[in-house]
C-alpha angles and dihedrals in degrees: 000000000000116000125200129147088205098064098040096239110134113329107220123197131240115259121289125200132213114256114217088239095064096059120095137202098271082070094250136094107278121248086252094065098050083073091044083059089041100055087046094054093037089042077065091050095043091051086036082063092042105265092109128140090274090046084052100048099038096053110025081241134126159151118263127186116251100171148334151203124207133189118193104208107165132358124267115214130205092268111053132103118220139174140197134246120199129200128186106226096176143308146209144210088275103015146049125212115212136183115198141185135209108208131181116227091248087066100253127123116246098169139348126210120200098196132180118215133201126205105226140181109225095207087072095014084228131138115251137155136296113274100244092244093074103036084088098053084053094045093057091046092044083050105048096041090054086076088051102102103256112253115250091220090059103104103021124158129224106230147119111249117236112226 
């Protein structure tokens, strides 16, 4: 898939690489690091839509985390190099809605994360709306990821089918 920050179609993050300490004794990065990769490529997204450090100093406003949902779908070993795609599903006046992607270099998926996301003012904290500056920068992203096709992993449940 074409990638290009410009146009608005999938943001992709620059490569991460895989820290000694992640990894576990099965030989592979443990589950709590893939949300540690997760939170760096989505941390270039976030600032990519304007809710950046300096957003978050300047104006006493963030993102915070509300939930996610993460799929492990192959192992990640010390050496290799990922990065992470990010995809704007919707939003509303106070939350964001995000699909990402951890992929490793080689192309292939090693795990997705469906997260959704608050606007908050620090000094509460407390969740409020969306400043009206940003809300353009949201709107073309919302826009031009529409046409993405939508990930068949986005609305999943957690559950154990009946037979």
């Amino acid at each position: 898939m074409l990638i290009n920050h410009q146009s608005g179609e999938l943001y992709r993050s620059a490569p991460i690489s895989m820290e000694k300490e992640w990894i576990d004794y099965n030989g592979h990065l443990n589950m709590a690091y893939y949300n540690v990769v997760f939170d760096r490529g989505g941390d270039e997204f976030l600032a990519e839509l304007g809710f950046g450090p300096q957003y978050a100093a300047a104006r006493r406003l963030t993102i915070y985390t509300a939930e996610v949902h993460i799929c492990y779908v192959q192992e990640i070993h010390l050496d290799h190099l990922v990065t992470v795609t990010s995809q704007l599903i919707d939003f509303d006046g106070k939350r964001l809605h995000t699909y990402n992607e951890i992929v490793h270099v080689d192309g292939w998926l090693a795990a997705t994360a469906e997260v959704l996301s608050l606007h908050v003012d620090m000094n509460g904290p407390k969740v409020v709306p969306f400043p009206d500056d940003v809300l353009p920068k949201l709107e073309f992203y919302k826009e031009a990821h529409e046409k993405l096709p939508r990930p068949e992993r986005v609305g999943r449940a957690i559950g154990i089918k009946k037979k």
